[in-house]
C-alpha positions in Angstrom: 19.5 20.4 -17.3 15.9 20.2 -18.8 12.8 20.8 -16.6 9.6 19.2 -16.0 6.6 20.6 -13.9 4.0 18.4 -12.1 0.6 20.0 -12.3 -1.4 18.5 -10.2 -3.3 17.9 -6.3 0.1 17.6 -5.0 -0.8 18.6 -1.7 -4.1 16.6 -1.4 -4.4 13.2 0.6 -4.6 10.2 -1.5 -2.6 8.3 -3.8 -1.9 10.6 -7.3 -0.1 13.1 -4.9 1.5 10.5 -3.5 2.6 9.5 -7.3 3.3 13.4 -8.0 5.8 13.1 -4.7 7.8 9.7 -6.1 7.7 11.6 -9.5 9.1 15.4 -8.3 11.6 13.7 -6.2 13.0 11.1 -8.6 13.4 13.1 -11.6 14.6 11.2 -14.8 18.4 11.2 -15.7 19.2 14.6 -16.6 15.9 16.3 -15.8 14.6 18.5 -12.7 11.4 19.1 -11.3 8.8 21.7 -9.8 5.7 21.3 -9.2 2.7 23.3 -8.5 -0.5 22.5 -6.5 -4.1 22.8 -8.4 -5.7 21.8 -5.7 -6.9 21.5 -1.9 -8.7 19.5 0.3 -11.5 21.6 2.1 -14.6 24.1 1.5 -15.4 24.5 -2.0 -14.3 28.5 -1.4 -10.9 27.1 -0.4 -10.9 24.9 -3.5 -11.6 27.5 -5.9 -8.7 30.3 -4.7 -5.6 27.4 -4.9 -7.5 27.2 -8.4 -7.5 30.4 -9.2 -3.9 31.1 -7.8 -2.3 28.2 -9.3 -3.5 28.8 -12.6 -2.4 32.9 -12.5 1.6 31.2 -11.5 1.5 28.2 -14.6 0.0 31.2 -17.0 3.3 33.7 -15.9 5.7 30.6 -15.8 4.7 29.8 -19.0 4.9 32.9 -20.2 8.4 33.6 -19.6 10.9 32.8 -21.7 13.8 32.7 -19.3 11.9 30.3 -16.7 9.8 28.6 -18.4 9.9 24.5 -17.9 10.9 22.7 -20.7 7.9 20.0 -20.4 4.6 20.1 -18.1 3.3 16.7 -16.6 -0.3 17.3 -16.0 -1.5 14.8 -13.5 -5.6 14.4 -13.8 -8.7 12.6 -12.7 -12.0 12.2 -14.3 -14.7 14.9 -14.0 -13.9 18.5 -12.8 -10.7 17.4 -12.4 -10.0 17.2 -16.3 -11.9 19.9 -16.7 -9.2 22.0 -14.4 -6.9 21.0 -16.2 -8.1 21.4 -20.1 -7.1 24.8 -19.1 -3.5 24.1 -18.6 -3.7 22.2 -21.7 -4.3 25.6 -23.3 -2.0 27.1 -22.0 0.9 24.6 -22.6 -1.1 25.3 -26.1 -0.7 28.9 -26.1 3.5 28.9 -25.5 3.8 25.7 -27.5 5.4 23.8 -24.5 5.0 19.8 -24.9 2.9 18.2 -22.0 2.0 15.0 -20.6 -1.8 14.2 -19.6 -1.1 12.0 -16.6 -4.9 10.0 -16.1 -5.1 8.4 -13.0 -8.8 8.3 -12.6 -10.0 4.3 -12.5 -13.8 5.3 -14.1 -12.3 7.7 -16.2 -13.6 5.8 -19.2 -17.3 5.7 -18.0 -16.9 9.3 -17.0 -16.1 9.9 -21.1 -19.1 7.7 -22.1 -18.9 6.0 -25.5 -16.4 7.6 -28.8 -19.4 9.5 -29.8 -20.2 11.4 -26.6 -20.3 15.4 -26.3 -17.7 14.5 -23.2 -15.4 12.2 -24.7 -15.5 15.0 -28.3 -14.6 17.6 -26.1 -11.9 15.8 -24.5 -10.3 14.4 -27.6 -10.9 17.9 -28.7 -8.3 19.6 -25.6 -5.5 16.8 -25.9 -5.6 16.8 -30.0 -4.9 21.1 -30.1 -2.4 21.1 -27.0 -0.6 17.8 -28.9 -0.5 16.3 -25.1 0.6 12.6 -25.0 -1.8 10.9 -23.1 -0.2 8.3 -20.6 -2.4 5.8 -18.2 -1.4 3.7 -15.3 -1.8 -0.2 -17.1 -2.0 -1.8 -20.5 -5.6 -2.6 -20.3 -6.2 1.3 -19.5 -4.2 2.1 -23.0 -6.7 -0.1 -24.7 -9.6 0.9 -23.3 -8.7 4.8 -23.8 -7.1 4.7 -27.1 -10.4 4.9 -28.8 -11.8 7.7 -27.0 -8.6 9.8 -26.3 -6.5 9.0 -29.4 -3.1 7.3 -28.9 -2.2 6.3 -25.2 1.3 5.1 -23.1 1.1 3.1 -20.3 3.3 3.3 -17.3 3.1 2.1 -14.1 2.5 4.2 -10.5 6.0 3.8 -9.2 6.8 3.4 -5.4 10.4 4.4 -3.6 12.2 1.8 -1.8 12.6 1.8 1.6 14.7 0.4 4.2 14.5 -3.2 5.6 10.9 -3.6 3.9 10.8 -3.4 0.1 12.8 -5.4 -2.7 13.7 -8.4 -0.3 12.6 -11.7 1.1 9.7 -10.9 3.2 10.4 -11.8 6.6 8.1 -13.9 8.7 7.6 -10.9 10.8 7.7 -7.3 10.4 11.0 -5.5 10.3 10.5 -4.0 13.7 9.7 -7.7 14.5 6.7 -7.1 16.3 4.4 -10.2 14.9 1.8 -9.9 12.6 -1.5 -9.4 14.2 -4.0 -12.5 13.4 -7.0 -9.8 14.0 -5.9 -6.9 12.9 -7.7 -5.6 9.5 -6.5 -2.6 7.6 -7.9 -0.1 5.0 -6.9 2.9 3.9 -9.0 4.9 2.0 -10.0 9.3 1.4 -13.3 9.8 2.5 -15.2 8.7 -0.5 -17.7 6.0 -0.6 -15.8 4.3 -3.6 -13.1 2.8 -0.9 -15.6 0.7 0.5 -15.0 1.5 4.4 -18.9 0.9 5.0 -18.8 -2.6 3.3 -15.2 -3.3 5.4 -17.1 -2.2 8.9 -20.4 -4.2 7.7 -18.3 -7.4 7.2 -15.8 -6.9 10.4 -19.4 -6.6 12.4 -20.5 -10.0 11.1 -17.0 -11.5 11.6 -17.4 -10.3 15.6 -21.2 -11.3 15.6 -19.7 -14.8 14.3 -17.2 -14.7 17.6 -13.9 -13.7 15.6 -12.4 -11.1 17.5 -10.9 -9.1 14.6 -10.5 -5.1 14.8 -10.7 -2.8 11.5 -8.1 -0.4 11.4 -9.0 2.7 9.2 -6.7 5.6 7.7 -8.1 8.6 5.8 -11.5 8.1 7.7 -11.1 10.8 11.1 -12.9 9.4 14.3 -16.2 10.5 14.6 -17.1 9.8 11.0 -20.8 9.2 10.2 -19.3 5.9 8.8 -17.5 4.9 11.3 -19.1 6.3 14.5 -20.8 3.3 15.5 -18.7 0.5 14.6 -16.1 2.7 17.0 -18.7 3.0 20.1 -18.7 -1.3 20.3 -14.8 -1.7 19.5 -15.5 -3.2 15.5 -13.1 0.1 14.2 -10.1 2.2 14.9 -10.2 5.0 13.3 -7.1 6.9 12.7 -7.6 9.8 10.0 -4.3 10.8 8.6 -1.3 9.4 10.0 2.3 10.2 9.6 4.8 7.8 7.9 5.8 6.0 10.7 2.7 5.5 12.5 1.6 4.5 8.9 4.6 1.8 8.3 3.9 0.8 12.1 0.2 -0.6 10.8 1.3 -2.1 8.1 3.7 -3.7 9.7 1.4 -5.4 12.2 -1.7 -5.8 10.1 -2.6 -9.6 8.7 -4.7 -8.2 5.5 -5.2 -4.8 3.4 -8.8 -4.7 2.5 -9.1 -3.2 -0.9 -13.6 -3.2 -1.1 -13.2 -0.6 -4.7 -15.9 0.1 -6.5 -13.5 1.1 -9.0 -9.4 1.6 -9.8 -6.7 2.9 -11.5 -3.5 1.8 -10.1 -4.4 1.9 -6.5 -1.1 2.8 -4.1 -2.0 1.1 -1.5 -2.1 -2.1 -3.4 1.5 -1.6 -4.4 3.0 -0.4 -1.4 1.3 -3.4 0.7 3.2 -5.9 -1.7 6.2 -4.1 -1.2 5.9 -4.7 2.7 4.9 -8.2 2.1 1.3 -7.6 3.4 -1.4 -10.0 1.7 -4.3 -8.2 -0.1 -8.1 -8.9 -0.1 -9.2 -6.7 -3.3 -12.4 -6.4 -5.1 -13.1 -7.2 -8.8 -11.6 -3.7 -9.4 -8.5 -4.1 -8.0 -8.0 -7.8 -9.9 -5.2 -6.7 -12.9 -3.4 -5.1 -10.0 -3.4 -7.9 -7.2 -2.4 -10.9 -9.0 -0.6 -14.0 -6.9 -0.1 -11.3 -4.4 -3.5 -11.8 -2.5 -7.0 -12.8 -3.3 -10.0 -11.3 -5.1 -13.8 -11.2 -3.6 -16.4 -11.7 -6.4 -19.5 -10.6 -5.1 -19.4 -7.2 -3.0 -21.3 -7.7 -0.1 -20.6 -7.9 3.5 -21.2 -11.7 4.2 -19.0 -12.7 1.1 -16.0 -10.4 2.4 -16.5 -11.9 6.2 -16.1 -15.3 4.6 -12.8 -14.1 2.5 -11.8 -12.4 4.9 -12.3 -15.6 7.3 -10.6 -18.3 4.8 -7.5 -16.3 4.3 -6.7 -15.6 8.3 -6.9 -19.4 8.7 -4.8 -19.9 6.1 -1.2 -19.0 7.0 0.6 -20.9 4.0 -1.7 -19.2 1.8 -0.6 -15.3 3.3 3.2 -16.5 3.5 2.8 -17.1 -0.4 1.6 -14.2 -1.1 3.5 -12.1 0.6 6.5 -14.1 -1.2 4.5 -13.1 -4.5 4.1 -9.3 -3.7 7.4 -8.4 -2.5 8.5 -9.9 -6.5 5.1 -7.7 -8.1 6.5 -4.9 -6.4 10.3 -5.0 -8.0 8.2 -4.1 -11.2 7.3 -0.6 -9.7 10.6 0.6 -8.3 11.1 3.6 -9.5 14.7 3.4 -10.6 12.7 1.1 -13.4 9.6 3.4 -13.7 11.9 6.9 -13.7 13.8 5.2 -17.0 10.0 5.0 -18.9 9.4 8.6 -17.5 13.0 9.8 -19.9 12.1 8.1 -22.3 8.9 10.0 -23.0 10.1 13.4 -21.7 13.3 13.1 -24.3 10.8 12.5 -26.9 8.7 14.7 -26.6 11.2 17.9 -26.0 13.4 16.7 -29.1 
């Protein structure tokens, strides 16, 4: 049996370790996994020695004839995060081992700049001499890349099925059937200020101020935030940090909308796994190629034009039955006994 190692932040919060997880567990027909962490949430000291140590183990692994993988998957983001990894492109280089350059990064293409730049050169420059196939999350990413990177394969983030919830007819209430809360507002986001938890709480404070007693709901972000602090001291936000699975599932389950504020995207998984689940979407102009029928985009990214989205699709209950009818059917697209087929594909070519 052949053998493919995930490179990547597999231990970090967020959603390309959640797609390195779905990936090392649901290896292709015929191929087995292992995976190695590059990286770790935490001081920049803690940062730089899983760096240091994870780069020392791909080197030896590489290095050994008897053990070495047959293909490496490098999973990568914009900024110092490719530049981690041009390394391992060298070294997959060095022991003329095929690899796949995983980009998940949705500003990875501003990040390069235009064909020309000393970024996007050097780039082109690491992919071209490790002879790395370059695979992106959409279609429009492939286009968008292709000039700057050379040639590029799209395939879809995959998500795992799960019990009672995915790849059915959404129910009228969630599968514990506990109803649907009219109020309750989720988003999940890491810490960064690209999610768009400020604009979320800024909008859920109108909504209140406009007598709508709705209640944000937000993972990733730990109580106490600078963010969050005050929207928690008058009741606007819950916020919950990192949950486990099932407290996770339980949210989803009882939430009316995912609010999806991006500045920017790739393949966001919390997009995906909400359609899965049935839960209606309220996305930003980022997050538009992903949402589809399956919820509703908001134009302008300010707080008073989410309060009224957010407003217009709570009132509307024919409109969230629809599309959570819609995104249950998106999400077939991403199961990953489809998406694990496009993954052999690619690994068989490349190692023959």
């Amino acid at each position: 049996m052949r053998r493919v190692l995930h490179v990547g932040p597999a231990n970090s919060p967020g959603g390309m370790a959640t797609v390195m997880r779905i990936l090392a567990n649901n290896p292709p027909e015929g191929w087995s996994t292992q995976t190695i962490a590059t990286h770790v949430d935490g001081s920049i000291l803690a940062k730089l020695m899983v760096w240091r140590r994870s780069r020392r183990q791909i080197a030896q692994l590489l290095a050994d004839s008897i053990s070495r993988p047959d293909l490496v998957h490098i999973h990568s983001a914009a900024d110092w995060s490719f530049h981690r990894k041009t390394v391992i492109l060298g070294l997959c280089k060095k022991f003329n081992i095929p690899c796949v350059l995983h980009i998940h990064s949705g500003k990875f293409d501003s990040w390069l700049g235009k064909p020309g730049h000393g970024t996007a050169v050097k780039a082109r420059r690491a992919i071209t001499e490790a002879g790395a196939k370059v695979v992106v999350l959409t279609a429009r990413w492939a286009e968008k890349l292709t000039p700057l990177l050379g040639d590029c394969q799209a395939i879809a983030n995959p998500i795992e099925a799960f019990e009672d919830t995915a790849f059915s007819t959404p129910p009228t209430s969630p599968p514990n059937n506990a109803p649907r809360e009219a109020r309750k507002l989720l988003l999940m986001a890491r810490r960064v200020w690209a999610c768009g938890p400020s604009l979320a709480i800024a909008a859920t404070r109108i909504m209140r101020n406009e007598g709508r007693e709705v209640t944000l709901h937000l993972t990733g972000v730990a109580p106490g935030h600078k963010w969050s602090r005050r929207a928690e001291a008058e009741g606007l936000v819950v916020a919950h940090g990192w949950l486990p699975i099932e407290e996770l599932e339980q949210l989803r389950a009882e939430a009316t909308l995912m609010l999806v504020p991006s500045a920017w995207e790739g393949q966001p998984m919390v997009i995906l796994e909400a359609m899965a689940r049935g839960l209606p979407i309220l996305g930003s102009p980022a997050c538009a190629e992903h949402i589809g029928g399956a919820g509703r985009i908001v134009a302008e990214m300010n707080p008073e034009a989410w309060a009224q989205a957010i407003g217009e699709l709570l009132d509307d209950v024919e409109a969230r039955r629809q599309m959570s009818e819609v995104g249950v059917e998106m999400a077939k697209l991403h199961s990953i006994d489809v998406v694990a087929g496009q993954w052999k594909t690619l690994y068989n070519d490349l190692v023959n």
